[in-house]
C-alpha positions as CSV (number, residue, x, y, z in Angstrom):
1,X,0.0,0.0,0.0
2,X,1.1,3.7,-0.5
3,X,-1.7,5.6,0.5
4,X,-5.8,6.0,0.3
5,X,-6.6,3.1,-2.0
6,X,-3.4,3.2,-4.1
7,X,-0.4,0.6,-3.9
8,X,2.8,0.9,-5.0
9,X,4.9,-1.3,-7.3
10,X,8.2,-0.7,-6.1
11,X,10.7,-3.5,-7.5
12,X,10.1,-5.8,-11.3
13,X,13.4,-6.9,-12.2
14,X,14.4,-9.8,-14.4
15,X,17.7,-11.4,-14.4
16,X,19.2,-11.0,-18.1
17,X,18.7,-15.0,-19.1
18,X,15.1,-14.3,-18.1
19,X,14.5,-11.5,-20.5
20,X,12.4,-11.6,-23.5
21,X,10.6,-14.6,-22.8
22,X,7.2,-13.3,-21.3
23,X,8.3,-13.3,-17.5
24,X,8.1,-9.5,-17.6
25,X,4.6,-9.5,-18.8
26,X,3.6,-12.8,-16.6
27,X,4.9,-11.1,-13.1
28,X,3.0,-7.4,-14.6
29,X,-0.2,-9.6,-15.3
30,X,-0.2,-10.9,-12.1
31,X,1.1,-8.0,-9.8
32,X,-1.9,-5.6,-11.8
33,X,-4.6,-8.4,-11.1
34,X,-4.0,-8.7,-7.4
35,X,-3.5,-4.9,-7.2
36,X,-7.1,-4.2,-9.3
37,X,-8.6,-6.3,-6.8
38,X,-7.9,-4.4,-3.7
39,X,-7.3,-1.3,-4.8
40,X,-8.1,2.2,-6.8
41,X,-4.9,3.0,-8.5
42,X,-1.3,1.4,-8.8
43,X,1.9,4.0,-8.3
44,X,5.6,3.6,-9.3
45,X,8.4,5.3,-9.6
46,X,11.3,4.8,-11.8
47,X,14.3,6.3,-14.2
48,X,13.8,8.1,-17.5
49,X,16.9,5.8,-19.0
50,X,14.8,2.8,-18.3
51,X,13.4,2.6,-21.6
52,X,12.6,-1.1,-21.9
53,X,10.4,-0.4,-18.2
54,X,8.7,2.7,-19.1
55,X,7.3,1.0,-22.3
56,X,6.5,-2.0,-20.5
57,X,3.9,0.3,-18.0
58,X,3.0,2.4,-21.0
59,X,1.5,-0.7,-22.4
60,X,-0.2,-1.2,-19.5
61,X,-1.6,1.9,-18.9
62,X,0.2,3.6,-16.8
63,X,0.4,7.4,-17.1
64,X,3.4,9.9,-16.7
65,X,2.9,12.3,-14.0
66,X,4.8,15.7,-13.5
67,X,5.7,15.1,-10.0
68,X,5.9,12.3,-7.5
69,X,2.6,11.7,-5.5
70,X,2.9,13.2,-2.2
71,X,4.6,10.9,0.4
72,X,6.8,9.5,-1.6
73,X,10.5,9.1,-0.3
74,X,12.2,7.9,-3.9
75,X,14.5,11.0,-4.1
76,X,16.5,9.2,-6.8
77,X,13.8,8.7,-9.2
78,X,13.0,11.0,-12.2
79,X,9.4,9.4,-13.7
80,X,6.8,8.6,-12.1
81,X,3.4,6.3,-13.3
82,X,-0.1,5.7,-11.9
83,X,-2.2,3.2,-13.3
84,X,-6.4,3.8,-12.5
85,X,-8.3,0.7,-12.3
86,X,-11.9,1.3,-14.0
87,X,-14.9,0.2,-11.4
């Protein structure tokens, strides 16, 4: 949880022999369907360079925001997403 009805996914890293074989998409599937289920929105944070991850929550509908929501204490990141889950 992060705050009011919004989580936060904070870590999705694959190991390079794992890349490019679905895992991404498979943990993102399953992280988002547990996460619609209890709450509103889904929030992370993350690093403009990390192309390959900001398409991957572009696909999935996450939206860039112009500023961190407030409370959040990831001073080293430059992008941040929320995802809204429809009611």
């Amino acid at each position: 949880p992060f705050t009011n009805g919004v989580c936060e996914l904070q870590k999705l890293y694959l190991s390079p022999k794992a890349q490019g074989k679905g895992a991404g998409k498979k943990l993102m599937d399953t992280a988002l369907e547990y996460a619609s289920t209890y709450y509103e929105a889904c929030y992370l944070e993350t690093r403009r360079e990390l192309t390959a991850a900001i398409g991957l929550y572009q696909r999935y509908g996450f939206s860039l925001l112009s500023e961190p929501l407030e409370g959040s204490e990831h001073s080293a990141m430059d992008a941040w997403y929320l995802k809204t889950f429809s009611s």
